[in-house]
N, C-alpha and C positions, 0 to 999 in steps of 0.2 A: 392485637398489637398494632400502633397506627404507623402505618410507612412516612419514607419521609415524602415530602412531596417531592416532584420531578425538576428540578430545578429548571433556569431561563439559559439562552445561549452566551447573556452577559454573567449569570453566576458561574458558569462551568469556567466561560473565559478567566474570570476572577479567582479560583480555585486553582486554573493553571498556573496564572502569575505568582499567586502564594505559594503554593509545592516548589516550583520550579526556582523563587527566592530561597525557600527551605533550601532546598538542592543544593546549589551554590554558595549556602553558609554550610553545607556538614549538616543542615539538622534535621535532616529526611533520611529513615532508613525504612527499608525494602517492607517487611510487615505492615510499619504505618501508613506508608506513601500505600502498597496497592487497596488498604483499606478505604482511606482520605480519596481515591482516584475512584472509588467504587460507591461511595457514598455521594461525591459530588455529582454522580451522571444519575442519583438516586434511584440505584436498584440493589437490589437484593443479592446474595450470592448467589443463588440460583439464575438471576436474569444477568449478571456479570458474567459466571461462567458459561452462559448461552452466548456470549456476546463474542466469546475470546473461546469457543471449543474447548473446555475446560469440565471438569467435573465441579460441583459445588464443593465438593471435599478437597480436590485441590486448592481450590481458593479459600476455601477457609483454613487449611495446613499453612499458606503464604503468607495469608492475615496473622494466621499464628508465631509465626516462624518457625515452625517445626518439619516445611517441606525444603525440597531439593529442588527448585524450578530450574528447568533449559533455557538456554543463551535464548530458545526462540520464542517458552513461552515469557521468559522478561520484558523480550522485542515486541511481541505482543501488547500486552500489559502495558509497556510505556508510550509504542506508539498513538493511544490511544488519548494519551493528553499531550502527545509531542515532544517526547523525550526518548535518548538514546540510550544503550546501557554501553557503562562504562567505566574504567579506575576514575577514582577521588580523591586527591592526597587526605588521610588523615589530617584531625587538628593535634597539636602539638599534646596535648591534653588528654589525649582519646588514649582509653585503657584496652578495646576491645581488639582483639586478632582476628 
């Protein structure tokens, strides 16, 4: 299977700016974004959850949506591209609870 490759300091920066526009329109949620954040530093979930003390299985549960993360490992997780965690108002549209 070919990895990706390692990206430059200008595409990571460029990947933050995109997430971080997602962000601030509503269209980044927690599964995709830590996915999108884990691919753009192009590593593996193994080399992710080495990076953040994390199991690979937890990060692939997160990727999934099917885990519970702590306030801290989110802190982690977002500090990592420069983002806070934090409420978002809903779009008026949004079905989800």
């Amino acid at each position: 299977m070919a990895r990706w490759k390692k990206p430059t300091k200008e595409e990571i920066l460029e990947n933050r700016r995109n997430l971080a526009e997602r962000a601030r329109n509503g269209d980044l949620r927690l599964p995709g974004a830590v996915r999108e954040i884990r691919k753009s530093f192009g590593t593996t979930q193994d080399e992710f959850a080495k990076m953040l003390a994390l199991t690979r299985r937890q990060v692939a549960e997160i990727e999934a949506g099917t885990a519970n993360p702590t306030l801290e490992t989110l802190e982690k997780i977002g500090r990592l591209f420069g983002f806070g965690v934090g409420f978002v108002p809903r779009t008026p549209n949004s079905s989800q609870i």
